[in-house]
N, C-alpha and C positions, 0 to 999 in steps of 0.2 A: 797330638799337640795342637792347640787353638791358636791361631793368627793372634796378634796382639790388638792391631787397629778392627779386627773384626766385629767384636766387640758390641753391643749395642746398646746406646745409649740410655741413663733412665727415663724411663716413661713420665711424662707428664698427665694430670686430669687437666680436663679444659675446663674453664669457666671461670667465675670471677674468686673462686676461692682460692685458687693457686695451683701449688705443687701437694701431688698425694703424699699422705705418710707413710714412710716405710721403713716394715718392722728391722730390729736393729741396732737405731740410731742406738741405744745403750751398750754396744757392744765396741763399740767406735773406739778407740785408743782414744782419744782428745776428749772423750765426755767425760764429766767425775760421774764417777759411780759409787757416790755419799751413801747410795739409798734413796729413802721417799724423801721429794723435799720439804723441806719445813713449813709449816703453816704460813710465815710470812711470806715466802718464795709463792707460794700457792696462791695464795693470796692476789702477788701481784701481777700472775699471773691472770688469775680471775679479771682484774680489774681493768690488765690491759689487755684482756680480750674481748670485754663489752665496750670500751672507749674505742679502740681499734676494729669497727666494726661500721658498715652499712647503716646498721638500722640506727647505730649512736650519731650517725652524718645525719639520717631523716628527723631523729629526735632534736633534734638540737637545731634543725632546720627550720619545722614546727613552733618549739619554745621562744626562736629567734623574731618570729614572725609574731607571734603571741606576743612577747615582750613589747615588740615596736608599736602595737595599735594599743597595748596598756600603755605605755609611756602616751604616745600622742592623746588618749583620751585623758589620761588623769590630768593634766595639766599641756597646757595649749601654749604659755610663755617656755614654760621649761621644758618641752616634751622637743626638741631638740637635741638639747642636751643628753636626754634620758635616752631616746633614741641611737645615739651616738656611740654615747655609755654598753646599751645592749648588742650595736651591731659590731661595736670593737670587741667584746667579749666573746658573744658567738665567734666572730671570723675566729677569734685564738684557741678557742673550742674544736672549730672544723678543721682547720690548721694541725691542731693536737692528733685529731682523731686521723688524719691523711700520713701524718707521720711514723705513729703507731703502726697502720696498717701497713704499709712500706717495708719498718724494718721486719713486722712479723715476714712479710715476702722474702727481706729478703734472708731473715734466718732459714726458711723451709728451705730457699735457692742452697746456701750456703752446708745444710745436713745434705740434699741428693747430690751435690756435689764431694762432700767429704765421703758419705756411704759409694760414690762412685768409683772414688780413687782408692778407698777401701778394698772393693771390693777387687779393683784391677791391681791391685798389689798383691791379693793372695794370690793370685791369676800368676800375675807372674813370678810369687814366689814358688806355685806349685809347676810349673814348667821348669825354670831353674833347676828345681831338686829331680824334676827326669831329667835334662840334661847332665846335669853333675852323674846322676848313674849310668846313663848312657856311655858320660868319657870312661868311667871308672872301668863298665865291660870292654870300651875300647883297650884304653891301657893293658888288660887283663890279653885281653885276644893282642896283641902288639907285643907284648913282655912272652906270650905263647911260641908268636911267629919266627921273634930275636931267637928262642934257644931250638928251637927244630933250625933255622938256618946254620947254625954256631954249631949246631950236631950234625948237617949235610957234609956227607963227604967230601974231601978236596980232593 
């Protein structure tokens, strides 16, 4: 029988990509298990893992800066404005793409934690079920001892 607190915590990867995947998560009580998901889930999935990303912060960093020296050359009166127009867009862009990446964190957080407590549930569901047999031989050996006494001579 395993300590409870003994336990060892999930393992993390280190670096800027987060928490590892670990196999599973489908087996989770809390996940639907629809199946494959549908093309549009797929989808937005796809979509918010390229916005949700590093290299979509660098792209947008680039285009942002691009933007500002087309605006200031195409016109010199208006290229303020235009200026303006691109650096509030970008920033809601960068803004978008920090957010994305966030909650993708924190859903990975949220799965090694659900697989964690998963898994320290079977843990203790399968200790339980030796305990439970353990009393039941006690009982057994106790309900033995009651009639050899009740049969000991007086």
């Amino acid at each position: 029988m395993t300590v409870h607190g003994s336990a060892s915590p999930p393992r993390h990867r280190t670096g800027l990509t987060g928490l590892r995947r670990r196999a599973g998560w489908e087996l989770h009580p809390g996940v639907p298990s629809a199946g494959r998901p549908s093309c549009r889930e797929r989808a937005v999935t796809w979509v918010g893992g390229r916005i949700g990303s590093w290299t979509f912060v660098v792209v947008i960093a680039v285009l942002l800066e691009v933007g500002m020296v087309a605006a200031i050359r195409q016109d010199e009166v208006d290229g303020a404005v235009a200026v303006l127009g691109v650096v509030v867009s970008g920033l809601v862009l960068l803004g978008l793409s920090v957010l994305l990446m966030t909650v993708r964190r924190a859903d990975r957080v949220a799965q090694e934690l659900a697989l964690h407590h998963l898994e320290a549930t079977r843990r203790t569901a399968a200790e339980l079920e030796e305990l439970r047999g353990q009393v039941e031989r006690l009982a057994v050996d106790v309900a033995r001892l009651n009639a050899r006494l009740r049969a000991w001579p007086r």
